[in-house]
Residue frames as a rotation matrix with the C-alpha (Angstrom) as fourth column:
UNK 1
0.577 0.817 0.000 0.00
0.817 -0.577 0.000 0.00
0.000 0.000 -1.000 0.00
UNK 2
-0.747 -0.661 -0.066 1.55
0.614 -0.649 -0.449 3.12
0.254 -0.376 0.891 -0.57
UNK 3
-0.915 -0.224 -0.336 1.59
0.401 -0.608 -0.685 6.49
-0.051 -0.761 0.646 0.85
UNK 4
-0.778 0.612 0.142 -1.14
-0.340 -0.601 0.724 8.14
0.528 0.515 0.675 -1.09
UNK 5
-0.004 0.898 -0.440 -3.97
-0.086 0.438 0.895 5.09
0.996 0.041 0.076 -0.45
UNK 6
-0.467 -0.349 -0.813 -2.74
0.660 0.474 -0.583 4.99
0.588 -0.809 0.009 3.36
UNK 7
-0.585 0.226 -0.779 -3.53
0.461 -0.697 -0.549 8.49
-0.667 -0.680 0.304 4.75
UNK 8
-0.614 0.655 -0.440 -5.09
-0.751 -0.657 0.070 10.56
-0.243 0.374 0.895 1.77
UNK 9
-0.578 0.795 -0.185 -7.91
-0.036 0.201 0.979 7.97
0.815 0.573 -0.088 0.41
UNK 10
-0.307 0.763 -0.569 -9.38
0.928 0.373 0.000 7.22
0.213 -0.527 -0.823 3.34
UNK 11
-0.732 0.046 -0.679 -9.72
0.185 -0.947 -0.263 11.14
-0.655 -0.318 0.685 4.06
UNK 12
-0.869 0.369 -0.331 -11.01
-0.445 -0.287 0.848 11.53
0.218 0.884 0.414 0.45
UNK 13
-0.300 0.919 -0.256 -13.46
0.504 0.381 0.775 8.33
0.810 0.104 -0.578 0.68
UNK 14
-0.664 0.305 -0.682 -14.39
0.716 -0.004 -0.698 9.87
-0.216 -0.952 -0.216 4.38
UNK 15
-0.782 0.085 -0.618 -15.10
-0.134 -0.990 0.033 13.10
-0.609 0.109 0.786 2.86
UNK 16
-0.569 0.551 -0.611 -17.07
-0.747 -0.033 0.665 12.34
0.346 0.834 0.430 -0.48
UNK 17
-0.355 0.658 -0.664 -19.70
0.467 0.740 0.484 9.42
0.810 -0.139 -0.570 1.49
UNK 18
-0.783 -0.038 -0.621 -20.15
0.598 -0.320 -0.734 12.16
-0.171 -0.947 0.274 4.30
UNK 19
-0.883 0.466 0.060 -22.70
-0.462 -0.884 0.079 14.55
0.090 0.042 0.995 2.33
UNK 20
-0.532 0.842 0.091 -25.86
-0.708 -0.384 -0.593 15.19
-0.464 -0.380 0.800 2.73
UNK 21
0.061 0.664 -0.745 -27.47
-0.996 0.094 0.002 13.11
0.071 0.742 0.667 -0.30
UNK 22
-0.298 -0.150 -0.943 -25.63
0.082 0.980 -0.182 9.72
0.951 -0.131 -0.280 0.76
UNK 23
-0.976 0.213 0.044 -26.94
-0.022 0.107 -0.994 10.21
-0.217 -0.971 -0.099 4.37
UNK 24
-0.237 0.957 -0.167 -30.53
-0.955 -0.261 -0.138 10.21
-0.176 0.127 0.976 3.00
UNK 25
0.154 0.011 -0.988 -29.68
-0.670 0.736 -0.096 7.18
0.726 0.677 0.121 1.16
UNK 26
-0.935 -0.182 -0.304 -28.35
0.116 0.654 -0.748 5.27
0.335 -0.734 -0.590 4.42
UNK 27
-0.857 0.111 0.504 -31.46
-0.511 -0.056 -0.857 6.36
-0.067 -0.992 0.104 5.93
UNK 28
0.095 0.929 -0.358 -33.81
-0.995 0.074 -0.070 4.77
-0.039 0.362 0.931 3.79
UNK 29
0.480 0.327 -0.814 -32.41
-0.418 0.901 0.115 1.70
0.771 0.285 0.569 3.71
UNK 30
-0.785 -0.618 0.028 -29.89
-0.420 0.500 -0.757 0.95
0.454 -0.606 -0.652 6.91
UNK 31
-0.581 0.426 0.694 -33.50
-0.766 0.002 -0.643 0.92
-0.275 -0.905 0.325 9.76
UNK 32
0.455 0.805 -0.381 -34.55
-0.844 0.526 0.104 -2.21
0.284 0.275 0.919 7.49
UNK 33
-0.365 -0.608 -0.704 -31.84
-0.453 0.777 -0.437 -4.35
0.813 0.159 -0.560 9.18
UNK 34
0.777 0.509 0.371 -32.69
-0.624 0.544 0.561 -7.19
0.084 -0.667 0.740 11.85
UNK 35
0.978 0.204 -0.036 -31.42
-0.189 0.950 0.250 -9.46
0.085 -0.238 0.968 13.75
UNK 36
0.417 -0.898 -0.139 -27.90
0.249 -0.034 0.968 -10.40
-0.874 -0.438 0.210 13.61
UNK 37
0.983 0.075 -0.166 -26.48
-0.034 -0.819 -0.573 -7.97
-0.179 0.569 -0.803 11.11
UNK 38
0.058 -0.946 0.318 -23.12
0.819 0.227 0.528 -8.13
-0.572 0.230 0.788 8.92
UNK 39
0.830 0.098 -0.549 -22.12
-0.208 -0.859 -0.468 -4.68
-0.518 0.503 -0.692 7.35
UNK 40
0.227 -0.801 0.554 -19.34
0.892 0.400 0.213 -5.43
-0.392 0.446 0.805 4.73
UNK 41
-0.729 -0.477 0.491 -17.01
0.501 -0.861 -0.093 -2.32
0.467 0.178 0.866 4.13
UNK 42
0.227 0.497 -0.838 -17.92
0.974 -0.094 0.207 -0.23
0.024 -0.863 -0.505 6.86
UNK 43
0.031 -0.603 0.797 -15.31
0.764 -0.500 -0.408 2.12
0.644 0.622 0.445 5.92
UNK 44
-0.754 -0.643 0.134 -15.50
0.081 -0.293 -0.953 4.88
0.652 -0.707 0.273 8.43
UNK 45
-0.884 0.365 -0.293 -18.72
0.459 0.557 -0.692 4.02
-0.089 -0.746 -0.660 9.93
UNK 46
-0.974 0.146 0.171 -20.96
-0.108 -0.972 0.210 6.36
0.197 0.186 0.963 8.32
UNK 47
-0.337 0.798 -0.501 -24.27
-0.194 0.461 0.866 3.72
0.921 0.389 -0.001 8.53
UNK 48
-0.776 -0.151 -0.612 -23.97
0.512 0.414 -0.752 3.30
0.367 -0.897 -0.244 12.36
UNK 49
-0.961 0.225 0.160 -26.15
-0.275 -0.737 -0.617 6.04
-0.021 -0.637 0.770 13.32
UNK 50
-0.139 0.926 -0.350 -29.42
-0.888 0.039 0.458 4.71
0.438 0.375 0.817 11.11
UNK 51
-0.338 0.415 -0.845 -29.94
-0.113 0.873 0.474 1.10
0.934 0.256 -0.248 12.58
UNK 52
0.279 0.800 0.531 -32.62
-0.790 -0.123 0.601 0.61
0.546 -0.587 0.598 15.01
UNK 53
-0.737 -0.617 0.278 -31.49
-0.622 0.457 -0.635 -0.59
0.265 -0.641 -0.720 17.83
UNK 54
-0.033 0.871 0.490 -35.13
-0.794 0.275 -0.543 -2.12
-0.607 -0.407 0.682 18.55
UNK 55
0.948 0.260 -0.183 -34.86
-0.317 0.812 -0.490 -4.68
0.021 0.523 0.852 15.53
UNK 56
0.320 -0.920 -0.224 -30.54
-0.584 -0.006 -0.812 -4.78
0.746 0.391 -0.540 15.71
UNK 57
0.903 0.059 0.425 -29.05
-0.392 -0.292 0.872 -7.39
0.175 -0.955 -0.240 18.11
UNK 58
0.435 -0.879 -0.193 -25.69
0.310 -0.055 0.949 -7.59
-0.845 -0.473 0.249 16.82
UNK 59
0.822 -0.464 -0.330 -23.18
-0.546 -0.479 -0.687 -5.87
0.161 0.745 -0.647 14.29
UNK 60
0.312 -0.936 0.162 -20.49
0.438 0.293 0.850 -7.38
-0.843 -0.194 0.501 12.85
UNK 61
0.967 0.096 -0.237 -18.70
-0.162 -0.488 -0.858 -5.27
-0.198 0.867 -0.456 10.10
UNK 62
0.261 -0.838 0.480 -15.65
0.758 0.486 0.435 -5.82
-0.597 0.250 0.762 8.05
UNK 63
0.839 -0.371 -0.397 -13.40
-0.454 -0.881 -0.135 -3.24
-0.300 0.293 -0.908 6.44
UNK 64
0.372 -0.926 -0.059 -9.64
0.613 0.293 -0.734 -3.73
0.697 0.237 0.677 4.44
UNK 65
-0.071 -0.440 0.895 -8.78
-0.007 -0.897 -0.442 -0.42
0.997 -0.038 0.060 5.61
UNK 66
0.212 -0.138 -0.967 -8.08
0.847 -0.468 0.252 0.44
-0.488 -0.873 0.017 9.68
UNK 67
-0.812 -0.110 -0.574 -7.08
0.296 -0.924 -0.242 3.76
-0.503 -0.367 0.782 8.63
UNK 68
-0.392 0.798 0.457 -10.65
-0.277 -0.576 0.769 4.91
0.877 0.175 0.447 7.04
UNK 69
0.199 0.625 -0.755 -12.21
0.551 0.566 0.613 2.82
0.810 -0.538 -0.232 9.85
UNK 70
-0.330 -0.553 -0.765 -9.94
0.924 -0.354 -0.143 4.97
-0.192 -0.754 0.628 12.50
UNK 71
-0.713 0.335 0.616 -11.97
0.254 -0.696 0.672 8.25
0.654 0.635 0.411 10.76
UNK 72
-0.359 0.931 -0.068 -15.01
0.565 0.275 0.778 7.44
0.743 0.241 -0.625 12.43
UNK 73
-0.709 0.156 0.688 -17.11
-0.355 -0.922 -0.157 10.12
0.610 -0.355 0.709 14.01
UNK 74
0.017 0.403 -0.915 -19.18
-0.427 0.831 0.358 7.71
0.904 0.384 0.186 15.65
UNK 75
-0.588 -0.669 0.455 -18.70
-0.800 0.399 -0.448 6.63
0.118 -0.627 -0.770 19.17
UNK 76
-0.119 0.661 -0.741 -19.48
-0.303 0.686 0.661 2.88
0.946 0.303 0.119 19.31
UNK 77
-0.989 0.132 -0.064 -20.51
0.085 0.162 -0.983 3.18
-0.120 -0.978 -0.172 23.00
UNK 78
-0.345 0.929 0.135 -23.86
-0.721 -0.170 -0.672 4.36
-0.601 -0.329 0.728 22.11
UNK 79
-0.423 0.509 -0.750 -24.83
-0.623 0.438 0.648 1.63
0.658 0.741 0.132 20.53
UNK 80
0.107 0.431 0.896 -27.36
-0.994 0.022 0.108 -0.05
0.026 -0.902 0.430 22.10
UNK 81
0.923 0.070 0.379 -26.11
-0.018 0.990 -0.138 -3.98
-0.385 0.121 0.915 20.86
UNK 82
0.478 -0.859 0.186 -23.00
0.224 0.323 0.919 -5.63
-0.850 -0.398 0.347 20.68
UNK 83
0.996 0.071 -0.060 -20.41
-0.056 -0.058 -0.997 -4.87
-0.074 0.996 -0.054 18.19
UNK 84
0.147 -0.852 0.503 -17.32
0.673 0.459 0.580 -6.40
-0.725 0.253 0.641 16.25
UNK 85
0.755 -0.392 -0.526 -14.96
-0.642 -0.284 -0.712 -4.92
0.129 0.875 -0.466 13.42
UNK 86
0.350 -0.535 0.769 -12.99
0.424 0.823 0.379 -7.21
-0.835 0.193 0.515 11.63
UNK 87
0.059 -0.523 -0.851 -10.32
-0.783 -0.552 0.285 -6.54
-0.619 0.649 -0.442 8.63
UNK 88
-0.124 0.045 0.991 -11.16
0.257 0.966 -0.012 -8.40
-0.958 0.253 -0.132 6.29
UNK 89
-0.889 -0.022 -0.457 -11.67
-0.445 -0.194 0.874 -8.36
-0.108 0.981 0.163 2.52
UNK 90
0.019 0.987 0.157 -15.03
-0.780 0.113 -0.616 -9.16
-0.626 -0.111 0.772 1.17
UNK 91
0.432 0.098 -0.897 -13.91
-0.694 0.671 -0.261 -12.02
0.576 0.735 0.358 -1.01
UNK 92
-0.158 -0.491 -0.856 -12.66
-0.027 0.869 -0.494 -13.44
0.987 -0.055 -0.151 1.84
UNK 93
-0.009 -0.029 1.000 -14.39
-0.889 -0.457 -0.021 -13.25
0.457 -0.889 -0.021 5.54
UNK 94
-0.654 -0.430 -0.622 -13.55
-0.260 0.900 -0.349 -15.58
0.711 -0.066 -0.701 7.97
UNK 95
-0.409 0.800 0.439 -16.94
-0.800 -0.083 -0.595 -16.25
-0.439 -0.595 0.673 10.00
UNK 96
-0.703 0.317 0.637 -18.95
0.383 0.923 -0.035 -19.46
-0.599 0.219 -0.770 10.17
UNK 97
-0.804 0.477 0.356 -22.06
0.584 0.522 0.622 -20.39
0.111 0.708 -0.698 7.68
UNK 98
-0.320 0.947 0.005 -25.19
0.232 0.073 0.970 -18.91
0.919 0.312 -0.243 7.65
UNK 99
-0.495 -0.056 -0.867 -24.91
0.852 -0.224 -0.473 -16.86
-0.167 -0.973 0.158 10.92
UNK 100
-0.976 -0.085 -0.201 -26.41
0.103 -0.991 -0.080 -13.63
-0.192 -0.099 0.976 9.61
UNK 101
0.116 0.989 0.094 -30.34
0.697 -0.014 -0.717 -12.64
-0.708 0.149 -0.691 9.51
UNK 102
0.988 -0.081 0.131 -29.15
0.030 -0.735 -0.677 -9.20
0.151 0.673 -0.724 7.28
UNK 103
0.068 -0.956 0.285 -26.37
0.980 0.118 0.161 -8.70
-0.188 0.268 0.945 5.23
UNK 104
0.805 0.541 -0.242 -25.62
0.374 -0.781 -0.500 -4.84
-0.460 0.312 -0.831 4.38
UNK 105
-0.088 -0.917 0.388 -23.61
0.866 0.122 0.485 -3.19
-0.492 0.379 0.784 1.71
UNK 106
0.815 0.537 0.217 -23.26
0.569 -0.675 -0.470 0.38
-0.106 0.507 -0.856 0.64
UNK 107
0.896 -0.441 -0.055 -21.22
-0.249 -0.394 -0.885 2.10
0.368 0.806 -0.463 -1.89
UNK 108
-0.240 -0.840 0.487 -18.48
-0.512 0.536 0.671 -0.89
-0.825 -0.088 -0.559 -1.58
UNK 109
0.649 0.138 0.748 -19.61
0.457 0.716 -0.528 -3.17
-0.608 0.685 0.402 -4.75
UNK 110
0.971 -0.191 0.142 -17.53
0.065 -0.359 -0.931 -0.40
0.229 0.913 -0.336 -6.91
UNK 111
0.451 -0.801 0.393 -14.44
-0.874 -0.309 0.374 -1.08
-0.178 -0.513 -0.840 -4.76
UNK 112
0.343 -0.067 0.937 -14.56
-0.437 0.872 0.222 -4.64
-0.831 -0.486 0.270 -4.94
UNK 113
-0.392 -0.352 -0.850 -12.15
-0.908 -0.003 0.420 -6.22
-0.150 0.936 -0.319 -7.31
UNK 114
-0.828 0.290 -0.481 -13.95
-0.145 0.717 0.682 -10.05
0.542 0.634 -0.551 -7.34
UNK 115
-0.479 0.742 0.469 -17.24
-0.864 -0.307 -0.399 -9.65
-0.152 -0.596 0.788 -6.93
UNK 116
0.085 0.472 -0.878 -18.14
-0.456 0.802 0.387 -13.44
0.886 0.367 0.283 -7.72
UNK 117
-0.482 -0.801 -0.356 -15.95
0.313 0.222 -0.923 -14.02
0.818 -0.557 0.144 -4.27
UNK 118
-0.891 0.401 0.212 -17.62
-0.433 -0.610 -0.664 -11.10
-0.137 -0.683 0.717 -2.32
UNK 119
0.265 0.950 -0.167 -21.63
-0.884 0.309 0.351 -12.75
0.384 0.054 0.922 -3.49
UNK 120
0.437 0.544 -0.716 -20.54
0.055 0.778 0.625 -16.17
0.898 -0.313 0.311 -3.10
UNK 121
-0.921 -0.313 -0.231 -19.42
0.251 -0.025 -0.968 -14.85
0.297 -0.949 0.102 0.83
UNK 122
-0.690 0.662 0.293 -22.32
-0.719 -0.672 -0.176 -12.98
0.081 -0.333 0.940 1.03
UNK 123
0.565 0.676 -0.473 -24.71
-0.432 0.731 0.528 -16.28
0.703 -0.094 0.705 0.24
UNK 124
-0.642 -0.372 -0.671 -22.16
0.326 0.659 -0.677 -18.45
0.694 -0.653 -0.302 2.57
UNK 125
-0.879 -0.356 -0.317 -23.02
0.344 -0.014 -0.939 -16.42
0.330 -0.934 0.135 5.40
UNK 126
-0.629 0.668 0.397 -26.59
-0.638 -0.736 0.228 -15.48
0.444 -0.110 0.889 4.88
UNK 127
-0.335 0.569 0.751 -29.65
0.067 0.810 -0.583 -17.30
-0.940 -0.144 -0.309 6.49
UNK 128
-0.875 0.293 0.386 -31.55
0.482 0.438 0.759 -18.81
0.053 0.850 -0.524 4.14
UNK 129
0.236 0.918 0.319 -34.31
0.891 -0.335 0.306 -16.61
0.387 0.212 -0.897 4.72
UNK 130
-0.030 -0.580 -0.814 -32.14
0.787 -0.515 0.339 -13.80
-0.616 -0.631 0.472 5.55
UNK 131
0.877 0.466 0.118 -32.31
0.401 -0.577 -0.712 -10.39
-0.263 0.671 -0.693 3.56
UNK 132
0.001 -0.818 0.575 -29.56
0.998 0.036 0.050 -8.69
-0.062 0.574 0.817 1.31
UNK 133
0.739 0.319 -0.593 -29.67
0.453 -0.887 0.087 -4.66
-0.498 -0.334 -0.800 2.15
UNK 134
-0.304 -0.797 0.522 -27.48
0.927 -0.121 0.355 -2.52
-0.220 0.592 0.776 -0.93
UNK 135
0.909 0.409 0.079 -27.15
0.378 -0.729 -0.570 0.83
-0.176 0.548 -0.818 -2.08
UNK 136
-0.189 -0.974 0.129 -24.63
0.676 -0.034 0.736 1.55
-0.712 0.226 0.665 -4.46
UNK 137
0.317 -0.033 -0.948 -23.63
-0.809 -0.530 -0.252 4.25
-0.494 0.847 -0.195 -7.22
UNK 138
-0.139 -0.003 0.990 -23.63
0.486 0.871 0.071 2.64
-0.863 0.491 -0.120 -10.69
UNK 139
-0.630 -0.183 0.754 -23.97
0.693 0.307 0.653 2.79
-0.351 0.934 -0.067 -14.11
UNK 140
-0.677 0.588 -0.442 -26.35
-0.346 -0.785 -0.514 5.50
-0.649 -0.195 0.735 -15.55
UNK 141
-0.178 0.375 0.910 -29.17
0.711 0.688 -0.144 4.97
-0.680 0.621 -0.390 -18.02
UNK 142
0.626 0.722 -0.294 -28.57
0.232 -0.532 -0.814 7.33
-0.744 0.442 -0.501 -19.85
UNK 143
0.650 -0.611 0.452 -26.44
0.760 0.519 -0.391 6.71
0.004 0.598 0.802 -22.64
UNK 144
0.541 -0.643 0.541 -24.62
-0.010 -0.648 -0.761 10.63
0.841 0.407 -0.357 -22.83
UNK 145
0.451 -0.298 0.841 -23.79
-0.887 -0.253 0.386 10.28
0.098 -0.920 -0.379 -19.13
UNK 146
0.914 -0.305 0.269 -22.98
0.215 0.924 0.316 6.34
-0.345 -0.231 0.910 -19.65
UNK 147
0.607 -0.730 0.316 -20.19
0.539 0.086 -0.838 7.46
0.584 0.678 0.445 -21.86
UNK 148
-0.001 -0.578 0.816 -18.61
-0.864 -0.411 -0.292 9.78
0.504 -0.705 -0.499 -19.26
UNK 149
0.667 0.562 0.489 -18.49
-0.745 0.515 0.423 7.22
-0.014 -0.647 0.763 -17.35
UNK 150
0.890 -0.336 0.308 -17.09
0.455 0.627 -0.632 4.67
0.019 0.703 0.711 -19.72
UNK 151
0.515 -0.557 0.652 -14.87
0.222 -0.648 -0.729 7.41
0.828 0.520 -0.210 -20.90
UNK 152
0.309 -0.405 0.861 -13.38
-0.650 -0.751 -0.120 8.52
0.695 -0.522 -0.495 -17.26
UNK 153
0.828 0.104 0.551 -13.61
-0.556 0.285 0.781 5.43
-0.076 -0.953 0.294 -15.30
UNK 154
0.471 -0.831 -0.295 -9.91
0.523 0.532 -0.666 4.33
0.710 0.160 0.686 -16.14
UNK 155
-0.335 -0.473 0.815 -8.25
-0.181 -0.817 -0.548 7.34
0.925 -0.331 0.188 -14.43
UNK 156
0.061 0.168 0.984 -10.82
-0.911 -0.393 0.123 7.86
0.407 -0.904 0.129 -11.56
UNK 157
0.581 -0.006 -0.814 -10.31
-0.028 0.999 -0.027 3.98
0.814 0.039 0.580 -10.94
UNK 158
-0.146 -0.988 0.044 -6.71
0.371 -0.096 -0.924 5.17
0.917 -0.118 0.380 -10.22
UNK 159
-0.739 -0.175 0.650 -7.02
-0.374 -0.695 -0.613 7.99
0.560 -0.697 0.448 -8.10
UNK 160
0.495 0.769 0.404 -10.72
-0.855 0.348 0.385 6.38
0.156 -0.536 0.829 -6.15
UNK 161
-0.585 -0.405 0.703 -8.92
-0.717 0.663 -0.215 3.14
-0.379 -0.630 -0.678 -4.83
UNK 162
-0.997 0.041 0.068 -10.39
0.071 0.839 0.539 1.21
-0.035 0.542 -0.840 -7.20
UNK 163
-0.247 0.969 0.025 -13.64
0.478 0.144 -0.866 2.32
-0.843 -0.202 -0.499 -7.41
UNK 164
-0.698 0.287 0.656 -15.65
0.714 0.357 0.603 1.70
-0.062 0.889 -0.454 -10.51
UNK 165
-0.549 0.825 -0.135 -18.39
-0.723 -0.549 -0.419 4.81
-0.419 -0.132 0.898 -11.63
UNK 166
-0.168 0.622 -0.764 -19.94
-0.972 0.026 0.235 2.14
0.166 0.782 0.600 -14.21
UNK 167
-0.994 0.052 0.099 -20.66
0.010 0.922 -0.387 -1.27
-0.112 -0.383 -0.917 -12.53
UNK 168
-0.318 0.936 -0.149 -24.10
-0.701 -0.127 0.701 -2.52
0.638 0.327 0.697 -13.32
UNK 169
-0.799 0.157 0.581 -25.49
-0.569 0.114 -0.814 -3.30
-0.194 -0.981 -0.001 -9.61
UNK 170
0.341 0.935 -0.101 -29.10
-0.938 0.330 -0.110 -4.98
-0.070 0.132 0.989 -10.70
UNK 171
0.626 -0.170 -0.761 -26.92
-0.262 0.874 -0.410 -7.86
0.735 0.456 0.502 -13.10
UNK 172
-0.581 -0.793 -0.181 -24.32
-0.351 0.445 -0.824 -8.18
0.734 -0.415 -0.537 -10.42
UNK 173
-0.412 0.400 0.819 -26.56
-0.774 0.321 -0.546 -8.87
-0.481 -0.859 0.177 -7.53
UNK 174
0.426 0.844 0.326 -28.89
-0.734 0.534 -0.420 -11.10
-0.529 -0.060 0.847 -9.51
UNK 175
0.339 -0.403 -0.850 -25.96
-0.636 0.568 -0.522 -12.88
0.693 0.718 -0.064 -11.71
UNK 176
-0.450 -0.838 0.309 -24.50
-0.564 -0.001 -0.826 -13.77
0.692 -0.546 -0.472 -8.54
UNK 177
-0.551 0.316 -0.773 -27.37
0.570 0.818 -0.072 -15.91
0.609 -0.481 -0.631 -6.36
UNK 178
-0.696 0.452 -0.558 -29.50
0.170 -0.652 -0.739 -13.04
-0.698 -0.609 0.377 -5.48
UNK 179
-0.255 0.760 0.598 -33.07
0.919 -0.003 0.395 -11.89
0.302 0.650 -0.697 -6.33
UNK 180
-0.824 -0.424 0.376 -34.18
0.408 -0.904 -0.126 -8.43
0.394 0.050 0.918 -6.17
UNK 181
-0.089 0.964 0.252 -37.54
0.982 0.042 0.185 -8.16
0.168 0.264 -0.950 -4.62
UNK 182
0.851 0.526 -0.009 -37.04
0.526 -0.850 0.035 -4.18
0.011 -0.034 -0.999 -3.99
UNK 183
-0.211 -0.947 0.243 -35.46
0.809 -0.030 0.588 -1.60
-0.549 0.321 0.772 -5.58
UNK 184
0.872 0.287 -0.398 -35.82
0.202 -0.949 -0.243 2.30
-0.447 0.131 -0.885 -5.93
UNK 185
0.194 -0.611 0.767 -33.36
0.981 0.128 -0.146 4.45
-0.009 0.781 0.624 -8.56
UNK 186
0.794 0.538 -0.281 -32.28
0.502 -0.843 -0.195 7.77
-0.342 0.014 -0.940 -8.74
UNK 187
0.133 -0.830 0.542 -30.05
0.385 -0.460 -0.800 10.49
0.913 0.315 0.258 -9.34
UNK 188
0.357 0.015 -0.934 -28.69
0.841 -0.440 0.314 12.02
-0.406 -0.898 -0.170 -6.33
UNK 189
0.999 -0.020 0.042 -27.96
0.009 -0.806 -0.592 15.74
0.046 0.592 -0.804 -6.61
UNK 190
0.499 -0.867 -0.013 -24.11
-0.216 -0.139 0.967 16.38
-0.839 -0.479 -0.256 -7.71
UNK 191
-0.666 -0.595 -0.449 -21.72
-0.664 0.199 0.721 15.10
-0.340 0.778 -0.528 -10.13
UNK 192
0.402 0.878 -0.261 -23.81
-0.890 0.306 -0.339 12.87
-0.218 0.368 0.904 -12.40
UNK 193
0.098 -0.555 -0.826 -21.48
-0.748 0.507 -0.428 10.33
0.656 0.660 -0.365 -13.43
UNK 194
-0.608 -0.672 -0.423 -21.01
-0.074 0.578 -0.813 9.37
0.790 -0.463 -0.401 -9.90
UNK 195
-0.708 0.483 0.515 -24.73
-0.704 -0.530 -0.472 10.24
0.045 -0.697 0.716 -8.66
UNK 196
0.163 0.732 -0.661 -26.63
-0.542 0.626 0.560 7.20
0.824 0.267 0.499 -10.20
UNK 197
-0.714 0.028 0.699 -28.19
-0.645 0.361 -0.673 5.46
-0.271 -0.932 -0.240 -6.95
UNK 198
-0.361 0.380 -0.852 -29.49
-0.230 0.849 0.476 1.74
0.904 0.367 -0.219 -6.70
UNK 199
-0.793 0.105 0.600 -31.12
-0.591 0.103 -0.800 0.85
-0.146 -0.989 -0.020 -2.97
UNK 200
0.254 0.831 -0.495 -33.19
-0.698 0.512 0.500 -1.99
0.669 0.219 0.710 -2.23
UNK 201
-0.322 -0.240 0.916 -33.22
-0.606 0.796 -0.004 -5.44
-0.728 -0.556 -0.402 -0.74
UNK 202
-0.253 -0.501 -0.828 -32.07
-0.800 0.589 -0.112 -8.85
0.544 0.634 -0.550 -1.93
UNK 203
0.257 -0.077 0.963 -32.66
-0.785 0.565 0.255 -12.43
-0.564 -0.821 0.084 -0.70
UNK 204
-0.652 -0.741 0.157 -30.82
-0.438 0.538 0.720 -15.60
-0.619 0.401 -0.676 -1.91
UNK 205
0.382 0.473 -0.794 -31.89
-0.912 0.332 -0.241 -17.11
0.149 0.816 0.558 -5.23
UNK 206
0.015 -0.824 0.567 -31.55
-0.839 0.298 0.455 -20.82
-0.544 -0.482 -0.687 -4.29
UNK 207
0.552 0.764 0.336 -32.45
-0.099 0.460 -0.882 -21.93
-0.828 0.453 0.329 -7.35
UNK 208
0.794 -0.231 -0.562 -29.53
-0.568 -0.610 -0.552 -20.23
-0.215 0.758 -0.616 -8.98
């Protein structure tokens, strides 16, 4: 790791998942978790505040990064149920089977370099009637804005720690052993390229 991705990205990613429009977005979909609760890329903890302690009765979250995770504004005293952080990668966590009632992920799928790896963790460890909680930036549909996109996402690849503007969130979740049964779109306000928002819930396709 060098110097750059050590001390300035996490700042950067702290900074640019801190505004207003992604805090709307956590709140619409973190207070749908239950039960025993896995948050993959936690990053500096921005999702902590929205889950309801009344339906939440443990967190376990996973992160590459200790220094974005050291960011957090957070204190995880007030939580009202137990919590773990683990370093881990999402193609690889090291937790038993089918321990989790909700799985949550938000704006990490465009970080992740094998996302077959990261889904088939995510099915390991879900219940089988367990739910799949996501909101990610993605692809646009709109073809002049897809091409920015297309057209920039070498570079910002570089300089964003590997994060992708043009991943198509719907085909990955559902190529991968997941069904979609809700799922809201939008633009958030800002940079377009990097504003297209997916949010919903998922629950294993075991058919797939």
């Amino acid at each position: 790791m060098n110097l750059y991705d050590k001390y300035i990205l996490p700042k950067v990613v702290h900074w640019a998942c801190n505004g207003s429009p992604s805090r709307k977005q956590r709140q619409k979909i973190i207070p749908k978790a239950k039960g025993n609760v896995l948050e993959i890329g936690i990053g500096s903890g921005l999702n902590l505040p929205f889950y309801n302690s009344n339906k939440v009765k443990n967190l376990t979250a996973i992160d590459p990064s200790e220094e974005i995770w050291g960011l957090k504004p957070f204190d995880i005293k007030q939580l009202d149920f137990d919590f773990k952080f683990l370093k881990a990668f999402a193609e690889d966590i090291p937790l038993k089977n089918e321990q989790f009632d909700t799985i949550v992920i938000t704006y990490t799928l465009c970080t992740i370099k094998d996302t077959k790896k990261a889904f088939d963790e995510i099915k390991r460890l879900l219940k089988p009637n367990g739910q799949l909680l996501f909101c990610e930036h993605g692809v646009a549909p709109d073809n002049s804005i897809k091409m920015w996109q297309n057209t920039i996402n070498p570079v910002w690849k570089r300089v964003g720690g590997g994060c992708n503007l043009n991943k198509e969130i719907p085909e990955l979740i559902t190529s991968n052993g997941f069904k979609i049964v809700e799922m809201e779109t939008m633009y958030l306000p800002g940079w377009k390229p990097a504003s297209y928002n997916y949010w919903g819930v998922a629950v294993r396709n075991d058919n797939f």
